[in-house]
The first five atom37 places (N, CA, C, CB, O) and aatype in JSON, in Angstrom:
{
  "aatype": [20, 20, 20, 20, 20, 20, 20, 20, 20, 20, 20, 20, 20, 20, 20, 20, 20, 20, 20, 20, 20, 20, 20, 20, 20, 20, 20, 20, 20, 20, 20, 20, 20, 20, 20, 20, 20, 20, 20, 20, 20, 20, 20, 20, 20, 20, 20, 20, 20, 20, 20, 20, 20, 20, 20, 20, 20, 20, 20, 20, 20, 20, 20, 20, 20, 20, 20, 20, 20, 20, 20, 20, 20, 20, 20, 20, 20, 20, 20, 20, 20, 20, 20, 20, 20, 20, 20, 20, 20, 20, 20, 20, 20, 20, 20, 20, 20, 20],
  "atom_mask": [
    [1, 1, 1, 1, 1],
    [1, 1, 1, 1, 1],
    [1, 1, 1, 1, 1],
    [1, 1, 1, 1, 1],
    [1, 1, 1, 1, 1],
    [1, 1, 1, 1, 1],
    [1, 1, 1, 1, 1],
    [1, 1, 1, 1, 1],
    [1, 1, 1, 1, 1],
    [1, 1, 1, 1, 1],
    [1, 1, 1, 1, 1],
    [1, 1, 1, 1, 1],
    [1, 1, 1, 1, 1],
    [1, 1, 1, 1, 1],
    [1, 1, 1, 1, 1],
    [1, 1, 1, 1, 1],
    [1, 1, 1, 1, 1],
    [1, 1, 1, 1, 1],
    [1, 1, 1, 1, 1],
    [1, 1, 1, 1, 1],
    [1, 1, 1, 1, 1],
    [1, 1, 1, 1, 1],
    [1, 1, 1, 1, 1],
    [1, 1, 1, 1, 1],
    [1, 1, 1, 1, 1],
    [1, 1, 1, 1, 1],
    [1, 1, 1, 1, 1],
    [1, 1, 1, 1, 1],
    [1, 1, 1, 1, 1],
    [1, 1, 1, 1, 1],
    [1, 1, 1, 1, 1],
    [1, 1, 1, 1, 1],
    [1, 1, 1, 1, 1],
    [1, 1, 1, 1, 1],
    [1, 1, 1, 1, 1],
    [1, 1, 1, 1, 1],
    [1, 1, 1, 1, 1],
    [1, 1, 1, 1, 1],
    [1, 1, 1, 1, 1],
    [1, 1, 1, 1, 1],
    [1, 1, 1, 1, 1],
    [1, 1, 1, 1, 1],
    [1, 1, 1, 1, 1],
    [1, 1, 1, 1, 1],
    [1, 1, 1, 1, 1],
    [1, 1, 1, 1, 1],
    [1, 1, 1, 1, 1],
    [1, 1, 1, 1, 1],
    [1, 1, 1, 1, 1],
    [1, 1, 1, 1, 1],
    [1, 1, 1, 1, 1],
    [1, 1, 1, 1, 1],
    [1, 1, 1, 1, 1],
    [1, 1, 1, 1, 1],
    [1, 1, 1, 1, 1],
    [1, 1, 1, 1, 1],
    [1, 1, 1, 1, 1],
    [1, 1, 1, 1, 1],
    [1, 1, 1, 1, 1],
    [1, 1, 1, 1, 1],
    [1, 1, 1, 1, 1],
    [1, 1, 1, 1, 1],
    [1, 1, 1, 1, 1],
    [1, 1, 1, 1, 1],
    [1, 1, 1, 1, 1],
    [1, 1, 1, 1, 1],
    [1, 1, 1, 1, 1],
    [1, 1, 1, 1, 1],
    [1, 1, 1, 1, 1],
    [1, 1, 1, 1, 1],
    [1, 1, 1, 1, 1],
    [1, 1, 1, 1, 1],
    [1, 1, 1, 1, 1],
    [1, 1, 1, 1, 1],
    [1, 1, 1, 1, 1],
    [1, 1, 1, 1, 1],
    [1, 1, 1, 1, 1],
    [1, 1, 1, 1, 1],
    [1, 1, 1, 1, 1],
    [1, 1, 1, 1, 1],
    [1, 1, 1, 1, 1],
    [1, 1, 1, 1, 1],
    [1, 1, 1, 1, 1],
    [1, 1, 1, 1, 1],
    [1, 1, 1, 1, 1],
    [1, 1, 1, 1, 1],
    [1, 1, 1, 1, 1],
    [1, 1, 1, 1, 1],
    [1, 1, 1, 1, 1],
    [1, 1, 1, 1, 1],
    [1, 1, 1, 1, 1],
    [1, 1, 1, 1, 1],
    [1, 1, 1, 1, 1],
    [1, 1, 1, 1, 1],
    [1, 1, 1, 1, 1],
    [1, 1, 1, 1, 1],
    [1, 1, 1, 1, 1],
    [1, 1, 1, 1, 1]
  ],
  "atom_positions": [
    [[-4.68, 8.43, 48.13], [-5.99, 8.53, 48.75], [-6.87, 9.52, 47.99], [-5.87, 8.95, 50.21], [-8.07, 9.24, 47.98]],
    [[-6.44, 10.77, 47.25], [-6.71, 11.26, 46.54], [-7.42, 12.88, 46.99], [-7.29, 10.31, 45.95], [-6.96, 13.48, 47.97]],
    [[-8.22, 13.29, 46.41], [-8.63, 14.15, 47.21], [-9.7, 14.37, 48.1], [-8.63, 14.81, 46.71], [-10.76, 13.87, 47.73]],
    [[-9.7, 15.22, 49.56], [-10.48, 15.44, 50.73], [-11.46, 16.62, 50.01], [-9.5, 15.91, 52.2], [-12.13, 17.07, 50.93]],
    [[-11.73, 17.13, 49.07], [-12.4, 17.99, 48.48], [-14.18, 17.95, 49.56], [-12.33, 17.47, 46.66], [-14.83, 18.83, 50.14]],
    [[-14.38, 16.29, 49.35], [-16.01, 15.88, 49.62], [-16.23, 16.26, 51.0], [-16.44, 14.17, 49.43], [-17.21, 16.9, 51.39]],
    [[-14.91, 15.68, 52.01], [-14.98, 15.67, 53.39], [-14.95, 17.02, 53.5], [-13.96, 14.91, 54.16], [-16.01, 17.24, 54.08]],
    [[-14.36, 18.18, 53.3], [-13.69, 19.51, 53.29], [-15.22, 20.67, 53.17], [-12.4, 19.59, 51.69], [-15.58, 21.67, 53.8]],
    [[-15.71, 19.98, 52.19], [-17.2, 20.63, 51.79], [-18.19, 19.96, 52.89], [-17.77, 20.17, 50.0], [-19.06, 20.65, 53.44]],
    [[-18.04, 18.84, 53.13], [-19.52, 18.76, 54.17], [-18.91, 18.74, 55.55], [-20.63, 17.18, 53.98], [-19.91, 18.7, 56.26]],
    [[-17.73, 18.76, 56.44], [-17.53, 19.16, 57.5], [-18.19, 19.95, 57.91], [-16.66, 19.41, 57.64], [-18.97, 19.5, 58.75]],
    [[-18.29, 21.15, 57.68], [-18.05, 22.52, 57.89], [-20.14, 23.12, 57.97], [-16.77, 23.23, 56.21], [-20.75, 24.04, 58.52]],
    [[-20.55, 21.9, 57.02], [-22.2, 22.18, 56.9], [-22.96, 21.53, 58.06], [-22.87, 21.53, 55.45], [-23.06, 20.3, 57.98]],
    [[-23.61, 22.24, 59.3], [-24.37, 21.89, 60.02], [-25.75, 21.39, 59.79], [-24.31, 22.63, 60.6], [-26.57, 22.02, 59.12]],
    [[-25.97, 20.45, 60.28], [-27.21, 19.73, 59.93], [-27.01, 18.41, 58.94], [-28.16, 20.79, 59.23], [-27.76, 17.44, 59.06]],
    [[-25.99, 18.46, 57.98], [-25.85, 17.56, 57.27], [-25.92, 16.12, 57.42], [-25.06, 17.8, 56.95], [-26.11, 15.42, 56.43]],
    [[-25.73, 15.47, 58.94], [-25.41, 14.11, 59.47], [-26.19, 13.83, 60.03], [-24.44, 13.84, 60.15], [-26.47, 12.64, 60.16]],
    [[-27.18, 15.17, 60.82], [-28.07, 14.82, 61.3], [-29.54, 14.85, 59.97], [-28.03, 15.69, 62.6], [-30.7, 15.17, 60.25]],
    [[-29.3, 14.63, 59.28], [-30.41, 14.96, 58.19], [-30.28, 13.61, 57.51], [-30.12, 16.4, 57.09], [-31.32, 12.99, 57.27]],
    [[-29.25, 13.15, 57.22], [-28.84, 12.2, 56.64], [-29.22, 10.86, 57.62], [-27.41, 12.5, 56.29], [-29.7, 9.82, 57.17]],
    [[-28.86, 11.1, 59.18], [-29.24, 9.8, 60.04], [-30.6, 9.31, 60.25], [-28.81, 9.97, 61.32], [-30.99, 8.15, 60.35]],
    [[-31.46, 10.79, 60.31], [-32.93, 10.87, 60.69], [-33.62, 10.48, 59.32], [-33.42, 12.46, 61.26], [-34.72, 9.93, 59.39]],
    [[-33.16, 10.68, 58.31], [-33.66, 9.74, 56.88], [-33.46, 8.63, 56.64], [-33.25, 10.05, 55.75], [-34.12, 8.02, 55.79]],
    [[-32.51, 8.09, 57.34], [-31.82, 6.37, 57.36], [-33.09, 5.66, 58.52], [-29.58, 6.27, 58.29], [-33.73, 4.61, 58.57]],
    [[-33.01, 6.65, 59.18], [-34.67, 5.78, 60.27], [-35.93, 6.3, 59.92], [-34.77, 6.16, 62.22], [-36.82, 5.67, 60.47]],
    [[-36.31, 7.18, 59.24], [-37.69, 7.54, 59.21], [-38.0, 7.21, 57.25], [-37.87, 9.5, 59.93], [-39.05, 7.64, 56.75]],
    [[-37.38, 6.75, 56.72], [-37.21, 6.57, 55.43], [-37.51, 7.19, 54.38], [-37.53, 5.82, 55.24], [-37.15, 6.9, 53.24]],
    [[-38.49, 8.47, 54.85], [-38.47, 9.45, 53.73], [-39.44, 10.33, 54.9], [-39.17, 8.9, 51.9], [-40.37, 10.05, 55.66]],
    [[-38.64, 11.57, 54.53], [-39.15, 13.05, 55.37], [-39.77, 13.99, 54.28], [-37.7, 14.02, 56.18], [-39.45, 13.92, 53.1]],
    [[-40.6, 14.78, 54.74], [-40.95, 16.33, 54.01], [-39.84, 16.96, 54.32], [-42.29, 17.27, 54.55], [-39.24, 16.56, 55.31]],
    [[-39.37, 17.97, 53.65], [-38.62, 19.25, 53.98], [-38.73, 19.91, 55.21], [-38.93, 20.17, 53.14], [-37.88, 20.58, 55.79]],
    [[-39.92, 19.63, 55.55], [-40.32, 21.2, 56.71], [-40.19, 20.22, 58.24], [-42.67, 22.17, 56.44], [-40.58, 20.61, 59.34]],
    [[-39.37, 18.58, 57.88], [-39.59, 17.95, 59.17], [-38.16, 18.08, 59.48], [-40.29, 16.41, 59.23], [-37.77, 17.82, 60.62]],
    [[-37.08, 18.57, 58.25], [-35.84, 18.17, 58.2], [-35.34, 19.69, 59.06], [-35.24, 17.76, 56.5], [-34.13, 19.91, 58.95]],
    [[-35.99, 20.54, 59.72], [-35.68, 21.25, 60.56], [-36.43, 21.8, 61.37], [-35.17, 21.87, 60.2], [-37.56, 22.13, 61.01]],
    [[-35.94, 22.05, 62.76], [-36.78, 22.74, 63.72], [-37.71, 21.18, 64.19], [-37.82, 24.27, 62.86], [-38.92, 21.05, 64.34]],
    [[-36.84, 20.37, 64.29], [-37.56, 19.04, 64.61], [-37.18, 18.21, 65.63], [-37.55, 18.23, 63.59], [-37.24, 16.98, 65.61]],
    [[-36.66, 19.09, 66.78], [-36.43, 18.61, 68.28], [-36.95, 17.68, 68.78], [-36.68, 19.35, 69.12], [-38.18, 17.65, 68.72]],
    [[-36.26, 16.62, 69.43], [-34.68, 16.62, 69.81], [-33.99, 15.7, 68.82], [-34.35, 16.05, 71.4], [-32.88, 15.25, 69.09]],
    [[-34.66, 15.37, 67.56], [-33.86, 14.68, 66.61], [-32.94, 15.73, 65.73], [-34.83, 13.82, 65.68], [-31.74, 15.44, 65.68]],
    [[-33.26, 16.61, 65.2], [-32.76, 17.78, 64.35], [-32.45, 18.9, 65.6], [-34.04, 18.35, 63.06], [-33.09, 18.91, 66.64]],
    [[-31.74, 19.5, 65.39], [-31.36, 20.42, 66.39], [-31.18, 21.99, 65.48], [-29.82, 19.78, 67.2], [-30.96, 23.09, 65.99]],
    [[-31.4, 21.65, 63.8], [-31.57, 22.54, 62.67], [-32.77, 23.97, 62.97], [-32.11, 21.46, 61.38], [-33.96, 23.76, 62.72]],
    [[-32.45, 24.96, 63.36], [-33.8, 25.8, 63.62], [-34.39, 26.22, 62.51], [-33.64, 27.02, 64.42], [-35.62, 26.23, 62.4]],
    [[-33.44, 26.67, 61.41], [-33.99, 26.95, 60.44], [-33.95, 26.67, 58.75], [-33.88, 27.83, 60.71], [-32.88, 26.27, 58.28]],
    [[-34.85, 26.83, 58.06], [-34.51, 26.17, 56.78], [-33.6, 26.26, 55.72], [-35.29, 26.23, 56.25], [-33.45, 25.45, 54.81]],
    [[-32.7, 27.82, 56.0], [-31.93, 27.65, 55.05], [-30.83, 26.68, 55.38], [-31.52, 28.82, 54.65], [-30.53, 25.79, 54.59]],
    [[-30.11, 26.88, 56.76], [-29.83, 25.68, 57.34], [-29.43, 24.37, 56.41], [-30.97, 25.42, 58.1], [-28.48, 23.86, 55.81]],
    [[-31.22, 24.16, 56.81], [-31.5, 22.87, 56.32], [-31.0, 22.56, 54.58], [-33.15, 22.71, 56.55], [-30.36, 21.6, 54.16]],
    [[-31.59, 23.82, 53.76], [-31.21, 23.63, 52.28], [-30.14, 23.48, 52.07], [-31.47, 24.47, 51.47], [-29.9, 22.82, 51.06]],
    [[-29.2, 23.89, 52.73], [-27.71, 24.05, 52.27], [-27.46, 22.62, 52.91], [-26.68, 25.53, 52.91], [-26.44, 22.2, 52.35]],
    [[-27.86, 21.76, 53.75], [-27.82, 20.35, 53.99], [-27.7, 19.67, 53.1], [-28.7, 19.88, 54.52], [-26.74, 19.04, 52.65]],
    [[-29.18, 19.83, 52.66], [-30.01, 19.1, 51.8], [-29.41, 19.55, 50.42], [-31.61, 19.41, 52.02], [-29.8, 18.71, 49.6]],
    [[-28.79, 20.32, 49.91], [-28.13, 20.62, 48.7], [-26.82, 19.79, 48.72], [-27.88, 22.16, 48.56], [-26.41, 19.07, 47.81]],
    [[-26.18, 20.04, 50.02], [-24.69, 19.21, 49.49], [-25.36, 17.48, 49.5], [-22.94, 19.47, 51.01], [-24.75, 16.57, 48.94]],
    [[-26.48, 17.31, 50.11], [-26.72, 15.83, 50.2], [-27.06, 15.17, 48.83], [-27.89, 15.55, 51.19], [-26.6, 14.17, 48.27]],
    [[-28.16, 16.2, 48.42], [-28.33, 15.75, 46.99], [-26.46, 16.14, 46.01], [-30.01, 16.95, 46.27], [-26.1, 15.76, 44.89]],
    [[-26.05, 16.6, 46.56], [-24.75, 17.08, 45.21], [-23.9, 15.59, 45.02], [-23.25, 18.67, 45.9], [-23.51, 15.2, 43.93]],
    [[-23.7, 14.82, 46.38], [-22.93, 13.79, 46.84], [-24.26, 12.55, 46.51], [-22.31, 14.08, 48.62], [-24.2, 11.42, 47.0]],
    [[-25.13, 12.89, 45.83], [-26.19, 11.42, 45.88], [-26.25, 10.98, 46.65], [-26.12, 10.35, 45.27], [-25.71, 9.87, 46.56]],
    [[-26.8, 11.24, 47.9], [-26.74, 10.75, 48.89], [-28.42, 10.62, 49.07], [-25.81, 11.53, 49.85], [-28.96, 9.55, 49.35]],
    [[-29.17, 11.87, 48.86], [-31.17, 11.7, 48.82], [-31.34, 11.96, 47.64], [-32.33, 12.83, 49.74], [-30.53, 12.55, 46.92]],
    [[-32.57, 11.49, 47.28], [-33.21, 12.11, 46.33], [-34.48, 12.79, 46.43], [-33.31, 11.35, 45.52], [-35.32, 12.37, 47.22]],
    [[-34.73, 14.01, 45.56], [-35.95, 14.82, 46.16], [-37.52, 14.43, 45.34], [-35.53, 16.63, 45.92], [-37.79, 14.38, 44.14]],
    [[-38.21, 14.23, 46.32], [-39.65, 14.01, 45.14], [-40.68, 15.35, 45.82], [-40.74, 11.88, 45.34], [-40.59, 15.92, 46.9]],
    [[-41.52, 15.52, 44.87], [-42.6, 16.44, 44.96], [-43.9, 16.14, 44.8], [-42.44, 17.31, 44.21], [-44.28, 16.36, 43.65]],
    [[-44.63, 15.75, 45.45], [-46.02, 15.44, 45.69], [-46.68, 16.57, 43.97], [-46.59, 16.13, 47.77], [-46.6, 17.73, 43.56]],
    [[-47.05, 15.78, 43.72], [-48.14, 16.34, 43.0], [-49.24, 17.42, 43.28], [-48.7, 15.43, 42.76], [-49.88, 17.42, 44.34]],
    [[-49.42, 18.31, 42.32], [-50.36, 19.47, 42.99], [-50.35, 20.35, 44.2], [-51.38, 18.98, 43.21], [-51.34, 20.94, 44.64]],
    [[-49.1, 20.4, 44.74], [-48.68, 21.2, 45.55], [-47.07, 21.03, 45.65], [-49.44, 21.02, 46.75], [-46.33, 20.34, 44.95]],
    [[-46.7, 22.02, 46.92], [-45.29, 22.38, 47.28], [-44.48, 21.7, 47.72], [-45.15, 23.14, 47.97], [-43.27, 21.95, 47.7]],
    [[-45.18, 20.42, 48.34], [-44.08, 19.71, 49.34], [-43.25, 18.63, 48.67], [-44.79, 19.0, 50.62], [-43.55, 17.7, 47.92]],
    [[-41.98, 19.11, 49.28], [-40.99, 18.1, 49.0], [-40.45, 16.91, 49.85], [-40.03, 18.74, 48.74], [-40.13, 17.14, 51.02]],
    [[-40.34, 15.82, 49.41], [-40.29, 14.91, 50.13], [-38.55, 14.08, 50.06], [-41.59, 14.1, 49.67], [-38.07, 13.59, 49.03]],
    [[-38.03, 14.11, 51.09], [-36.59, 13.32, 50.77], [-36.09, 11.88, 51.2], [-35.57, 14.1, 51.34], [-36.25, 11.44, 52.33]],
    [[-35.55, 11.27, 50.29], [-35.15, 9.78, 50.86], [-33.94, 9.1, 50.33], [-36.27, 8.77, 50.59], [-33.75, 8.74, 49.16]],
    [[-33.21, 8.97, 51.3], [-31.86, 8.64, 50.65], [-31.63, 7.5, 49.41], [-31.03, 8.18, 51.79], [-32.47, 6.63, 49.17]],
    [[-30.61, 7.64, 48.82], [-30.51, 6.49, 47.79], [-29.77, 5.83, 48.67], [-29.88, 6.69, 46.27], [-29.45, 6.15, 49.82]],
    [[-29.36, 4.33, 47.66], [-28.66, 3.13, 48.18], [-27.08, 3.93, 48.78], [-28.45, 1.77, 46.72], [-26.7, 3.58, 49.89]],
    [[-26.4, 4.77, 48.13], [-24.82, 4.97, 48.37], [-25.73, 6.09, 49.7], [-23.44, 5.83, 46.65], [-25.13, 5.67, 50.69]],
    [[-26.55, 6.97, 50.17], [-26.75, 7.43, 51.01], [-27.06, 6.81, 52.01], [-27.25, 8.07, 50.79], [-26.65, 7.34, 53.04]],
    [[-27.79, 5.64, 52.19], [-27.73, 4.54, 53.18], [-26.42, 3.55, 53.41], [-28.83, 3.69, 52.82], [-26.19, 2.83, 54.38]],
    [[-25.86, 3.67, 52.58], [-24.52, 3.01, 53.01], [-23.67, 4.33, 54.03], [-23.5, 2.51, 51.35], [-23.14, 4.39, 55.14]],
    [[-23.9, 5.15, 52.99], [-23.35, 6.43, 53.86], [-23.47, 6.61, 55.69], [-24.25, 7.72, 53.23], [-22.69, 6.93, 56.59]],
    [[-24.65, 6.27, 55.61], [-25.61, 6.12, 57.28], [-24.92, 5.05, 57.49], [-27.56, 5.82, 57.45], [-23.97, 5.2, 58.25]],
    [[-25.05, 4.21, 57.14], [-24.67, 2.98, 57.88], [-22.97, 3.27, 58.69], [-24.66, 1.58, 56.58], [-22.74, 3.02, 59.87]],
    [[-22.26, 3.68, 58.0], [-21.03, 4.1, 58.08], [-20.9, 5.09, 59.03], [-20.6, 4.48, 56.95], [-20.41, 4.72, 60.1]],
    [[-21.21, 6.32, 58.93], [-21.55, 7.16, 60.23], [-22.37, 6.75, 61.5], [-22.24, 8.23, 59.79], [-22.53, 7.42, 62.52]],
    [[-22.95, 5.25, 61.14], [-23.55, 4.96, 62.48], [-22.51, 4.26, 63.08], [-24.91, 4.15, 62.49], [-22.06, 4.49, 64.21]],
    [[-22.04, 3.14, 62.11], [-20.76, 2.27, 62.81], [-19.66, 3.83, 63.44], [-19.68, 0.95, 61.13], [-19.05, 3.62, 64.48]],
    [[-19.51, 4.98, 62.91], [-18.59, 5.52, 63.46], [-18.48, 6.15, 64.91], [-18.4, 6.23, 62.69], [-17.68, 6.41, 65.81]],
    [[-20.23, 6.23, 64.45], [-20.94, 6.7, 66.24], [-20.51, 5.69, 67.14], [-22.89, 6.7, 66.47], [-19.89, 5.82, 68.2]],
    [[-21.02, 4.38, 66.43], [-20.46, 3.34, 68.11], [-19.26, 3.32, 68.08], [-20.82, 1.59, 68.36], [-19.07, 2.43, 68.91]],
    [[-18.12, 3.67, 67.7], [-17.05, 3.3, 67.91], [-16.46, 4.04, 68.7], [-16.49, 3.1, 67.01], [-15.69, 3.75, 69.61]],
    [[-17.02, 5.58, 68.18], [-16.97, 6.74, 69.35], [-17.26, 6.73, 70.96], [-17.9, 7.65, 68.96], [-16.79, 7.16, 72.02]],
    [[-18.16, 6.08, 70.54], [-19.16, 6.13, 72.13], [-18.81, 5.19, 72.85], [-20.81, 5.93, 72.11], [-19.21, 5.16, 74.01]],
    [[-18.28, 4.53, 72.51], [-17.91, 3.37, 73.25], [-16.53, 3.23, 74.18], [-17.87, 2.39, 72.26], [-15.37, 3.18, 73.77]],
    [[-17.04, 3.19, 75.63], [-15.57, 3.17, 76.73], [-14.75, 2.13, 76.15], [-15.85, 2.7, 78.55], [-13.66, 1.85, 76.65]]
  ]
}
């Protein structure tokens, strides 16, 4: 099976699944929506969020763009990060389900 290295590193990071699900439905976020964005994000604050958003980009999961002429960054998953979602959603129903 090989190694749990990937699972081992993003367990443990809060915000990560929920950053990753809320980009699978809203299809591309700013930075500053990916926390403190109740009751979808439950993330209060941004470093939080970066250290999310860092292992997400490490695993290709988003990619980051930057608006031109200013600061904001904008994120949207790639194809293996939407498969990713897709997968954690099938895992949600399987959970939830009596």
């Amino acid at each position: 099976m090989g190694s749990w290295d990937c699972i081992v590193d993003i367990e443990g990071q809060r915000g990560f699944f929920q950053i990753l699900l809320n980009l699978f439905e809203h299809q591309k976020m700013l930075q500053c929506h990916l926390y403190n964005n109740k009751p979808k994000i439950s993330i209060s604050n941004n470093a939080t969020a970066v250290r999310a958003i860092t292992l997400l980009l490490k695993y290709d999961l988003v990619q980051e763009k930057k608006k031109e002429g200013c600061n904001a960054k904008y994120y949207q998953l790639t194809s293996k990060g939407k498969d990713c979602a897709r997968l954690c959603m099938e895992l949600h129903d399987l959970l939830s389900n009596d």
